[in-house]
PDB file of N, CA, C and O in Angstrom:
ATOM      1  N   UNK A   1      55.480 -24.489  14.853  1.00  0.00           N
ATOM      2  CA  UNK A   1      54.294 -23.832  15.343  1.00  0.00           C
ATOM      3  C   UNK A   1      54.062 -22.573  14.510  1.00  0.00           C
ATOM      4  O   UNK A   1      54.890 -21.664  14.466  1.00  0.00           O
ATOM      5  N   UNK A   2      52.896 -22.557  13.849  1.00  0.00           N
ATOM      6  CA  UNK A   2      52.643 -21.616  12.985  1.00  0.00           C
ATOM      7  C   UNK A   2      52.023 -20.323  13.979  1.00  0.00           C
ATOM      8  O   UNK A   2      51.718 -20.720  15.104  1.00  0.00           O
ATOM      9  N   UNK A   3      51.844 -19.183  13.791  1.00  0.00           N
ATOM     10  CA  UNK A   3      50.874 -18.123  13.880  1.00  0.00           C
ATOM     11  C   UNK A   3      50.269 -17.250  13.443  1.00  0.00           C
ATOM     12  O   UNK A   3      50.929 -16.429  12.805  1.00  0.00           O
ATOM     13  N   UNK A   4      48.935 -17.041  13.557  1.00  0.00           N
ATOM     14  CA  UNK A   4      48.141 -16.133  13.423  1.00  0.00           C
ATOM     15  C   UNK A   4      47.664 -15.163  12.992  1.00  0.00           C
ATOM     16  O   UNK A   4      46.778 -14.937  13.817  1.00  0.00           O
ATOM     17  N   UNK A   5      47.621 -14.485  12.344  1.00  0.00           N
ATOM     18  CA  UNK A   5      47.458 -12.690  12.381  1.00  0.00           C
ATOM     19  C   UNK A   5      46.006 -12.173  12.250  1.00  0.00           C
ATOM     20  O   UNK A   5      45.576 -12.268  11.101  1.00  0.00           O
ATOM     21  N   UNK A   6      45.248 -11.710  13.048  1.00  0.00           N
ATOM     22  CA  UNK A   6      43.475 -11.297  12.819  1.00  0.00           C
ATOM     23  C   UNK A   6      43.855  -9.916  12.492  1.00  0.00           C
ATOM     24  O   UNK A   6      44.555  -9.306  13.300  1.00  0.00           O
ATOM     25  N   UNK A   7      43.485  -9.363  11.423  1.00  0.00           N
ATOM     26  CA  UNK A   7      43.252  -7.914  11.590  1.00  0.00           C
ATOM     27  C   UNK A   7      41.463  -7.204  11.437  1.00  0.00           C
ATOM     28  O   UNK A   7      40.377  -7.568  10.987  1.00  0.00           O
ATOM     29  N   UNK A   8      41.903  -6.319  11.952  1.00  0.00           N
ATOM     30  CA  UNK A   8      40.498  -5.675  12.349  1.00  0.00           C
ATOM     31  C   UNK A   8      40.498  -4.317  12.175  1.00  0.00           C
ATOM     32  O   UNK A   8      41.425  -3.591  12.534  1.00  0.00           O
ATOM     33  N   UNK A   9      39.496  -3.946  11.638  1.00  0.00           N
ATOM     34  CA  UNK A   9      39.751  -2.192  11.167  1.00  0.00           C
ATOM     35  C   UNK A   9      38.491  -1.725  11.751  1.00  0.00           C
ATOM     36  O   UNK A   9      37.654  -2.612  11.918  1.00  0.00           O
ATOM     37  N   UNK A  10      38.115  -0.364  12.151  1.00  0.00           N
ATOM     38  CA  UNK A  10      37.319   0.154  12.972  1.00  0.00           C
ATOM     39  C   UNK A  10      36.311   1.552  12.104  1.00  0.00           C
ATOM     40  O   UNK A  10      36.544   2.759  12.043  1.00  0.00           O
ATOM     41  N   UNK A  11      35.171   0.725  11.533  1.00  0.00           N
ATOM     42  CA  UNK A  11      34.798   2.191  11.313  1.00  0.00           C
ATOM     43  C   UNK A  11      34.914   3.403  11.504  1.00  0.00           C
ATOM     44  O   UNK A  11      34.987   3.938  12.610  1.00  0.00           O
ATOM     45  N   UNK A  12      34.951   4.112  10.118  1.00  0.00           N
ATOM     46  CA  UNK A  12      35.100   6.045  10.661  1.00  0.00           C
ATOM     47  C   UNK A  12      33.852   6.494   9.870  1.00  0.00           C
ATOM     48  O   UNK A  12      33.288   5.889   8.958  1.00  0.00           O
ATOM     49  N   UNK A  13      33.560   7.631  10.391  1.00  0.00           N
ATOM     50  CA  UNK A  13      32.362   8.400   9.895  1.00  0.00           C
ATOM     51  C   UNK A  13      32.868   9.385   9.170  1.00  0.00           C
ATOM     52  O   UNK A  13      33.487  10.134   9.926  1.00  0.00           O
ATOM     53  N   UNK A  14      32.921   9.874   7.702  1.00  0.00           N
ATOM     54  CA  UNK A  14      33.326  11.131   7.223  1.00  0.00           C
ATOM     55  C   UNK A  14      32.802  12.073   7.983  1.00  0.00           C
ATOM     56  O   UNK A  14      31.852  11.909   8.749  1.00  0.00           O
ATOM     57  N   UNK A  15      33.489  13.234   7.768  1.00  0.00           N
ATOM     58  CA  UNK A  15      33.289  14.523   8.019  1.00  0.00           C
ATOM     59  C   UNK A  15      32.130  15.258   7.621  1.00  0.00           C
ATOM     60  O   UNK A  15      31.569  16.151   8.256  1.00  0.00           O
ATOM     61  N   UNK A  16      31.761  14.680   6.240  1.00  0.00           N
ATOM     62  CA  UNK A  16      30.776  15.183   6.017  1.00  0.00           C
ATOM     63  C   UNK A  16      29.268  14.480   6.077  1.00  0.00           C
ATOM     64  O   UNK A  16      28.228  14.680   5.451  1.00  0.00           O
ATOM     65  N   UNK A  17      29.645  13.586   7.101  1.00  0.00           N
ATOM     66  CA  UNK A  17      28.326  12.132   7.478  1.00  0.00           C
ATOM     67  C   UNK A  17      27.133  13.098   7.878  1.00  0.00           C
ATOM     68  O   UNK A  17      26.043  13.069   7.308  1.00  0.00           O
ATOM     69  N   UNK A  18      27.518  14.123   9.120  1.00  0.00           N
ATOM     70  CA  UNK A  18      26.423  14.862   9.087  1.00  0.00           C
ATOM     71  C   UNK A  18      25.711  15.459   8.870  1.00  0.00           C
ATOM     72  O   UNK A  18      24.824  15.857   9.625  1.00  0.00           O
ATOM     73  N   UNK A  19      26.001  15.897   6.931  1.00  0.00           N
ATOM     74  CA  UNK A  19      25.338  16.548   6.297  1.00  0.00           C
ATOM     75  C   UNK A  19      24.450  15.792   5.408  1.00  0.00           C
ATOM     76  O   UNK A  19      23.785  16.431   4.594  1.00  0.00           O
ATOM     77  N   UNK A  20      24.344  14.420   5.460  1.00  0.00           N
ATOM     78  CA  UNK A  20      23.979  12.979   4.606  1.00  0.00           C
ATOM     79  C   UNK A  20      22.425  13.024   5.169  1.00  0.00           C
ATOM     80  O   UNK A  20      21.912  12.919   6.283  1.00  0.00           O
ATOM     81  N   UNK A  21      21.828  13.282   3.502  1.00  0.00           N
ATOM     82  CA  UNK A  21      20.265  12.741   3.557  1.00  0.00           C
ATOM     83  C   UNK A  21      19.654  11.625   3.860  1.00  0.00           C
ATOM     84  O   UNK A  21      18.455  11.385   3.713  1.00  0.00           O
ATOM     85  N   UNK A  22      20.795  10.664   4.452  1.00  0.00           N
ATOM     86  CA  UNK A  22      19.965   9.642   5.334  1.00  0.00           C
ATOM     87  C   UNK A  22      20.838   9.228   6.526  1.00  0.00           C
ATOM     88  O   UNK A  22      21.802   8.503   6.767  1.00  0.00           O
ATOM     89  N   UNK A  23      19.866  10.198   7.240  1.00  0.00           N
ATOM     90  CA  UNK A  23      20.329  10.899   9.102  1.00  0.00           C
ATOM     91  C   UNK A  23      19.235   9.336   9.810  1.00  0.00           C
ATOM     92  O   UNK A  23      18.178   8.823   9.445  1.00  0.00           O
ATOM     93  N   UNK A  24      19.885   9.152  10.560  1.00  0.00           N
ATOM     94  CA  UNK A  24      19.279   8.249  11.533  1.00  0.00           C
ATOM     95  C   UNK A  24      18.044   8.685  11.845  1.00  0.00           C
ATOM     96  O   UNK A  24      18.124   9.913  11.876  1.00  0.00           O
ATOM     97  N   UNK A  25      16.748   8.282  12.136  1.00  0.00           N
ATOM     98  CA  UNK A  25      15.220   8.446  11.986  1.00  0.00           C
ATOM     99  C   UNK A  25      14.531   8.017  14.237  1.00  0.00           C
ATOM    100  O   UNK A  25      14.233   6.909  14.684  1.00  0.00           O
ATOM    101  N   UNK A  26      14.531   8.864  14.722  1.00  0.00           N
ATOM    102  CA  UNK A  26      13.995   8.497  15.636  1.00  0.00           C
ATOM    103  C   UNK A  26      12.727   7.389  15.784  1.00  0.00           C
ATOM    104  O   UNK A  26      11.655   7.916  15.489  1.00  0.00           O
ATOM    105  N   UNK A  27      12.598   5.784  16.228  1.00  0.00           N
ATOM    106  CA  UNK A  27      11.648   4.992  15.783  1.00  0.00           C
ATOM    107  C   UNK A  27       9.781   5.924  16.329  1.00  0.00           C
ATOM    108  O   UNK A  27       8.735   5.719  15.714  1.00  0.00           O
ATOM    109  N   UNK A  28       9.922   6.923  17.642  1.00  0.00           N
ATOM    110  CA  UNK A  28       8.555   7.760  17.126  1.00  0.00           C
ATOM    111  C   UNK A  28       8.275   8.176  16.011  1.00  0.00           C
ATOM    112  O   UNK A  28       7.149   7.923  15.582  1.00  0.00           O
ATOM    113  N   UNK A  29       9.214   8.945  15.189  1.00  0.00           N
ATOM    114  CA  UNK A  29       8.704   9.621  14.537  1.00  0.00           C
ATOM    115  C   UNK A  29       8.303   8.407  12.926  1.00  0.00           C
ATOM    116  O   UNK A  29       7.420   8.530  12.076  1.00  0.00           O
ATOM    117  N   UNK A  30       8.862   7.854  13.004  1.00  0.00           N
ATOM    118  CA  UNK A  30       7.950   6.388  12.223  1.00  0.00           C
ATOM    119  C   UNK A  30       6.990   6.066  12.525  1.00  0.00           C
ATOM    120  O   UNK A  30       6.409   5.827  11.466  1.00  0.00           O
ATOM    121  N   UNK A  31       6.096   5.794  13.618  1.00  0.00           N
ATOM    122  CA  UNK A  31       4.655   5.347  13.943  1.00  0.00           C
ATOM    123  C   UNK A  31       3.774   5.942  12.739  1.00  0.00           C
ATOM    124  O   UNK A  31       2.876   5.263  12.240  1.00  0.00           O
ATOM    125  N   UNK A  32       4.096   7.351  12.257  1.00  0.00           N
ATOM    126  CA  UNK A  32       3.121   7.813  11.430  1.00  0.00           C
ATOM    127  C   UNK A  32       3.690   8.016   9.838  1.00  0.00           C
ATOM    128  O   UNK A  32       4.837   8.360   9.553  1.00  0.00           O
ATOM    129  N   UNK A  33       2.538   7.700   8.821  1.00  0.00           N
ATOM    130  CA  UNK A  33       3.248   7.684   7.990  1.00  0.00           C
ATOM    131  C   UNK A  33       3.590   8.388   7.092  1.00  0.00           C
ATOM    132  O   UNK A  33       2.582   8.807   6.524  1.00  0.00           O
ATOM    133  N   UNK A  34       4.938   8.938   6.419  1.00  0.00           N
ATOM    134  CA  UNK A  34       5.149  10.027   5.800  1.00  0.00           C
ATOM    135  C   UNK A  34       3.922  10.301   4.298  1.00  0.00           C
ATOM    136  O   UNK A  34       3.341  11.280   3.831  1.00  0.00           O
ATOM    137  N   UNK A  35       3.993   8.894   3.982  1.00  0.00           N
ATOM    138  CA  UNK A  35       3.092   9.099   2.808  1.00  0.00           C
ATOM    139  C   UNK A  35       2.199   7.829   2.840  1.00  0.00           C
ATOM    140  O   UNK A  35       2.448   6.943   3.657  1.00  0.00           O
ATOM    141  N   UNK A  36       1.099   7.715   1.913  1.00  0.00           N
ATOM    142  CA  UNK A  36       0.078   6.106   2.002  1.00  0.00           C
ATOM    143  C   UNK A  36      -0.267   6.201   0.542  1.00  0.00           C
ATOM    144  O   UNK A  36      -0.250   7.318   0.024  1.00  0.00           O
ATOM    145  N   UNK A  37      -0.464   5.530   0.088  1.00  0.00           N
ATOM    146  CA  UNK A  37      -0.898   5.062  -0.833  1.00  0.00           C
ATOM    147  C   UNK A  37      -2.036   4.165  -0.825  1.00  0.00           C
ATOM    148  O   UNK A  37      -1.792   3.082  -0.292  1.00  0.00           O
ATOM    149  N   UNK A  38      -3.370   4.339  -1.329  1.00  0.00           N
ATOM    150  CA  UNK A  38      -4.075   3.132  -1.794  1.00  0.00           C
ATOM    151  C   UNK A  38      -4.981   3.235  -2.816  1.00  0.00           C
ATOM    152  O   UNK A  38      -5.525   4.225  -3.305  1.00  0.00           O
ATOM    153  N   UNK A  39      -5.073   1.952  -3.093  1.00  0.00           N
ATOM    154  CA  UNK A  39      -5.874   1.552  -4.215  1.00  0.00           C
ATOM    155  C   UNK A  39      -5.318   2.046  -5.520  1.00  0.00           C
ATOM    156  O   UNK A  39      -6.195   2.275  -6.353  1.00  0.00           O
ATOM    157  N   UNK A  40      -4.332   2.223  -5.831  1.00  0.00           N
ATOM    158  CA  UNK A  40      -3.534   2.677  -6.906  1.00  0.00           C
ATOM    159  C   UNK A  40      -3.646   1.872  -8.260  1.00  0.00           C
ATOM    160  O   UNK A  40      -3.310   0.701  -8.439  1.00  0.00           O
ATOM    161  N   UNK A  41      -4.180   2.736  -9.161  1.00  0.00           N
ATOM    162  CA  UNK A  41      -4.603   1.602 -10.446  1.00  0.00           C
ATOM    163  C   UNK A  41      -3.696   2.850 -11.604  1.00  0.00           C
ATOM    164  O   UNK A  41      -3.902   4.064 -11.585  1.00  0.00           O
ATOM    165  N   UNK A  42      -2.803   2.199 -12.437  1.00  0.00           N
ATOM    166  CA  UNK A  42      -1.917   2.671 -13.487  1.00  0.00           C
ATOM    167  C   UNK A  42      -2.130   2.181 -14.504  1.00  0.00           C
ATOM    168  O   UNK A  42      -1.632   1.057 -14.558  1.00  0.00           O
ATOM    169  N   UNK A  43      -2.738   2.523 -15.543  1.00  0.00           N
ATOM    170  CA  UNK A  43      -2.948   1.837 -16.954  1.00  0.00           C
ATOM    171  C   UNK A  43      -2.346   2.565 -17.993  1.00  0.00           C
ATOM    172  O   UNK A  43      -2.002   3.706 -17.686  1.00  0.00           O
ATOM    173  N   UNK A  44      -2.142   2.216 -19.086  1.00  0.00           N
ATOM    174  CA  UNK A  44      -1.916   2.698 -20.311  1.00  0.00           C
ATOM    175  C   UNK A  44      -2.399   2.129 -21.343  1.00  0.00           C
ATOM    176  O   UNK A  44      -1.721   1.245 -21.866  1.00  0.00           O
ATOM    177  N   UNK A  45      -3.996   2.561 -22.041  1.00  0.00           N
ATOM    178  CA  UNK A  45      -4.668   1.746 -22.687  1.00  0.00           C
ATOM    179  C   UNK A  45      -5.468   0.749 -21.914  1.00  0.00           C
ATOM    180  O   UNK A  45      -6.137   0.899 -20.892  1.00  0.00           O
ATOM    181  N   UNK A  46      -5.244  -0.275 -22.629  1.00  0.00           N
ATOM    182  CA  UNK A  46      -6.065  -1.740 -21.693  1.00  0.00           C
ATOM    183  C   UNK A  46      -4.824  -2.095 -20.958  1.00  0.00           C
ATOM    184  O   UNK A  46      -4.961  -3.026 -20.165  1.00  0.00           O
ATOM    185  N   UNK A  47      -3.666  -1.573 -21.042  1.00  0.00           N
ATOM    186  CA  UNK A  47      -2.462  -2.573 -20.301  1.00  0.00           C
ATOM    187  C   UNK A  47      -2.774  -1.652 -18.648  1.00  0.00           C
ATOM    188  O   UNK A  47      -2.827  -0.423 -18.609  1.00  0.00           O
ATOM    189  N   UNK A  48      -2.916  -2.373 -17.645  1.00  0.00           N
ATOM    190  CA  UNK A  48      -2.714  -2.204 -16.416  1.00  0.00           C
ATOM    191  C   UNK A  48      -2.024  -2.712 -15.593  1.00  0.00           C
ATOM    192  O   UNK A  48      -2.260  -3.730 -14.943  1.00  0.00           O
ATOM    193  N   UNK A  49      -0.541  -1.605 -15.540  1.00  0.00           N
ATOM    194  CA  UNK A  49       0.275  -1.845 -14.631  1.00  0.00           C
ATOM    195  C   UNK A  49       0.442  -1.916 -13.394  1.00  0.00           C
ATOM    196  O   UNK A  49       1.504  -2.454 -13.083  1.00  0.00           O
ATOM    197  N   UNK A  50      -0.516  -1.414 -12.137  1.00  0.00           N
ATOM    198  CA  UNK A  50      -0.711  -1.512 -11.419  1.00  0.00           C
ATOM    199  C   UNK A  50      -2.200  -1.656 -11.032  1.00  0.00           C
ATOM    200  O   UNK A  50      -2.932  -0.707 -11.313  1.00  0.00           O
ATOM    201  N   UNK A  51      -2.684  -2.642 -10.473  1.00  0.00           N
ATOM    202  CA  UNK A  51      -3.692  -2.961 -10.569  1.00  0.00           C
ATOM    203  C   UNK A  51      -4.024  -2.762  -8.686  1.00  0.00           C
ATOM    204  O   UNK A  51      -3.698  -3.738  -8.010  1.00  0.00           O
ATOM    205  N   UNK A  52      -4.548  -1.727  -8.042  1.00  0.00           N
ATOM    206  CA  UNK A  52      -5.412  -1.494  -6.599  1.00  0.00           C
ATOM    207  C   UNK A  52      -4.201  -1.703  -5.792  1.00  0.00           C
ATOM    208  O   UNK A  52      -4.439  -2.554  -4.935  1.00  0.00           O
ATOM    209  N   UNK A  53      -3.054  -1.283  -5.732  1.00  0.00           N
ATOM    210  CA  UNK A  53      -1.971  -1.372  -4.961  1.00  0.00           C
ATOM    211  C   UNK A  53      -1.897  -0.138  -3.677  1.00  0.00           C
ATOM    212  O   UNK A  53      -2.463   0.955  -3.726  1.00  0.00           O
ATOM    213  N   UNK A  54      -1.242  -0.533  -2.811  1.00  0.00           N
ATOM    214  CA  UNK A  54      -1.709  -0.132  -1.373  1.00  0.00           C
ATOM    215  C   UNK A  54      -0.327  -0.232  -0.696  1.00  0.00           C
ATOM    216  O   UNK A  54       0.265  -1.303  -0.563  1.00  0.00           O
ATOM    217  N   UNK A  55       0.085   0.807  -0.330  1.00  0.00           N
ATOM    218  CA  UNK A  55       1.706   0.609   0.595  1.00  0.00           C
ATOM    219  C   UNK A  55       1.697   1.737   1.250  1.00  0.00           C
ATOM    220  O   UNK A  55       1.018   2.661   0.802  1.00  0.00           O
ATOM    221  N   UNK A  56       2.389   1.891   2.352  1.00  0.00           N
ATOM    222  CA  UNK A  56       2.762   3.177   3.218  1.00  0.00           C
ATOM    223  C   UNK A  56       4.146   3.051   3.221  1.00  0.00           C
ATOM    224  O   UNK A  56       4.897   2.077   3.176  1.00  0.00           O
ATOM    225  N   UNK A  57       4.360   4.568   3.300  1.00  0.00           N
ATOM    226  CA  UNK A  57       6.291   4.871   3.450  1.00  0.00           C
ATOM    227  C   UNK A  57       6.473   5.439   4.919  1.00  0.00           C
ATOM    228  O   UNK A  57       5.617   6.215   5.345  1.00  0.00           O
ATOM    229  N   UNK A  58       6.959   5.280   5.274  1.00  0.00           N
ATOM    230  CA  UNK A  58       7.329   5.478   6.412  1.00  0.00           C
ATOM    231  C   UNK A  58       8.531   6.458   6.423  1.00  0.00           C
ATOM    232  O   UNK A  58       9.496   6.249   5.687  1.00  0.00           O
ATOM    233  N   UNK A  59       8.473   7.602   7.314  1.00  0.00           N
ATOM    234  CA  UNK A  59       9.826   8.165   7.522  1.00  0.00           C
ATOM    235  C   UNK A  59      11.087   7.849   7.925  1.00  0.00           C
ATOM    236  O   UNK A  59      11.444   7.429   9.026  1.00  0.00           O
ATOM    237  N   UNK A  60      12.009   8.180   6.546  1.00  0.00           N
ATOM    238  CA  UNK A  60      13.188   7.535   6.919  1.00  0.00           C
ATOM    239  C   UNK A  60      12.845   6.436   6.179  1.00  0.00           C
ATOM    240  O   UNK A  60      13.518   5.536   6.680  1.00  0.00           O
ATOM    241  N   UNK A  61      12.133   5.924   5.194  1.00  0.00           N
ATOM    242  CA  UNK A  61      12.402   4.927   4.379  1.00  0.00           C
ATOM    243  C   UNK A  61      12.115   5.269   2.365  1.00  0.00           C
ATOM    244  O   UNK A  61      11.680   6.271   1.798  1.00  0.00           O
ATOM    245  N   UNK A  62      12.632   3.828   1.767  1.00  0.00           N
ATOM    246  CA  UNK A  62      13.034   4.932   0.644  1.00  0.00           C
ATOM    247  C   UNK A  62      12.376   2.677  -0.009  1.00  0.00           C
ATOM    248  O   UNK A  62      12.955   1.592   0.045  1.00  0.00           O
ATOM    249  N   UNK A  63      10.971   3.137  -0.508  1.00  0.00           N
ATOM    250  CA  UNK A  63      10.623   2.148  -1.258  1.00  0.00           C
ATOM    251  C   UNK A  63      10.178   2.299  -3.059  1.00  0.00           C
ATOM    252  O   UNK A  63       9.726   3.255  -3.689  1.00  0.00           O
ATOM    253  N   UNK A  64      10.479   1.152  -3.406  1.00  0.00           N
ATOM    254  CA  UNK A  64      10.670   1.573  -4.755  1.00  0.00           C
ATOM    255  C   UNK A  64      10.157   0.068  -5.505  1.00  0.00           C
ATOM    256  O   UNK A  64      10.390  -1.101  -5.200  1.00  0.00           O
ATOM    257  N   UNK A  65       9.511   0.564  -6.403  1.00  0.00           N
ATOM    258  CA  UNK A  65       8.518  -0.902  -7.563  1.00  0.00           C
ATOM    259  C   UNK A  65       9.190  -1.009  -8.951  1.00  0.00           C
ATOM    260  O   UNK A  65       9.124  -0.217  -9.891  1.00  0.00           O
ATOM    261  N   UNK A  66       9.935  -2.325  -8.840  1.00  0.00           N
ATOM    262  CA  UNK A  66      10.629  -2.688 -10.867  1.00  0.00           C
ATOM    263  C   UNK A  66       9.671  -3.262 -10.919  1.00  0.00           C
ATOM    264  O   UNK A  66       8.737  -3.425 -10.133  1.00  0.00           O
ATOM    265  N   UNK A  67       9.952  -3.688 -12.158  1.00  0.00           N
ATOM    266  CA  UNK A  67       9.292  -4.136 -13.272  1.00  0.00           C
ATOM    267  C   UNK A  67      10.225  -3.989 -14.725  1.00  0.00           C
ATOM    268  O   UNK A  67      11.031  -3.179 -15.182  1.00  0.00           O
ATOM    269  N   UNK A  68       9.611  -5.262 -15.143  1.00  0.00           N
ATOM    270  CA  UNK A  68      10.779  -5.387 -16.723  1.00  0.00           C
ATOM    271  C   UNK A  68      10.048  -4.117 -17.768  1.00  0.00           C
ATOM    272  O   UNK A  68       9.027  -3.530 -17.409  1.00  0.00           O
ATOM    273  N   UNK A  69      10.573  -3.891 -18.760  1.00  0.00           N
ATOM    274  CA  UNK A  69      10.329  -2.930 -19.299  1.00  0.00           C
ATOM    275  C   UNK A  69       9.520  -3.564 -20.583  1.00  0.00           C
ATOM    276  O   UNK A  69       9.600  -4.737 -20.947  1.00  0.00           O
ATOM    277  N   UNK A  70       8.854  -2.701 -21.090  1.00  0.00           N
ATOM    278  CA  UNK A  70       7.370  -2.963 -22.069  1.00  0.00           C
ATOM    279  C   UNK A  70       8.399  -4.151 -22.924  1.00  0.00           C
ATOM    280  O   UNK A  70       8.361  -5.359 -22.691  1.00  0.00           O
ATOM    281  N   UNK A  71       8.951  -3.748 -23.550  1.00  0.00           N
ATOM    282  CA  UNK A  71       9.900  -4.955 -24.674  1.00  0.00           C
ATOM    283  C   UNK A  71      10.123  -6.504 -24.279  1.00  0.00           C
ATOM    284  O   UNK A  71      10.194  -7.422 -25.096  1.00  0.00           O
ATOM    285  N   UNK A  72      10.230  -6.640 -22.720  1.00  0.00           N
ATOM    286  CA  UNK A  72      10.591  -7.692 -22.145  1.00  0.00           C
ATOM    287  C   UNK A  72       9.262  -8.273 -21.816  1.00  0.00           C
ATOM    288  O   UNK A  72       9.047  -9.463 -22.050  1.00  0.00           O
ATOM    289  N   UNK A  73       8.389  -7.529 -21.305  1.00  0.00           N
ATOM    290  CA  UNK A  73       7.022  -8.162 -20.923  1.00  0.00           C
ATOM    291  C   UNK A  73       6.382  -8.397 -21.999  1.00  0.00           C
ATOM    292  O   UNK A  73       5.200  -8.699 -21.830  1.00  0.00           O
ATOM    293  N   UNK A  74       6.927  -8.345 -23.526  1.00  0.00           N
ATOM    294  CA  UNK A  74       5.774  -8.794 -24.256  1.00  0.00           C
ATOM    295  C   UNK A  74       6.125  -9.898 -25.134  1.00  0.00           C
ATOM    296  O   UNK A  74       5.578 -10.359 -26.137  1.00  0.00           O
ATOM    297  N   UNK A  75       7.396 -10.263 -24.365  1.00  0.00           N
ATOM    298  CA  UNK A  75       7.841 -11.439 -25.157  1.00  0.00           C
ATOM    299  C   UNK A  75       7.253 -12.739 -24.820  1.00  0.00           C
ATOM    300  O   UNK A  75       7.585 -13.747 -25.444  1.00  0.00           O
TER     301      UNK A  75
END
């Protein structure tokens, strides 16, 4: 008869968790939005990288747009 062993370890919060720029966000204070964006048009020349783009950030969130870089897109 063989047995078992489960181990299980229990999150800890550093010491210094409560000084961390991303503090838990009350869901009120999200209803409104930290920043908006619209209709966003980015060109350089005739190349247009963003063409009428439209997003809201919300507090307590952290959004972000790739894209391949000029060398790759013109292959």
């Amino acid at each position: 008869m063989s047995t078992t062993s489960i181990h299980t370890s229990v999150p800890t919060v550093s010491a210094n968790a409560d000084r961390s720029t991303f503090h838990e966000v009350d869901d009120l204070d999200r209803a409104i939005p930290a920043i908006e964006f619209r209709n966003v048009v980015l060109a350089f020349d005739e190349r247009v990288i963003l063409d009428n783009l439209s997003f809201k950030v919300m507090k307590g969130e952290t959004k972000i747009i790739l894209g391949g870089s000029a060398e790759e897109s013109q292959r």
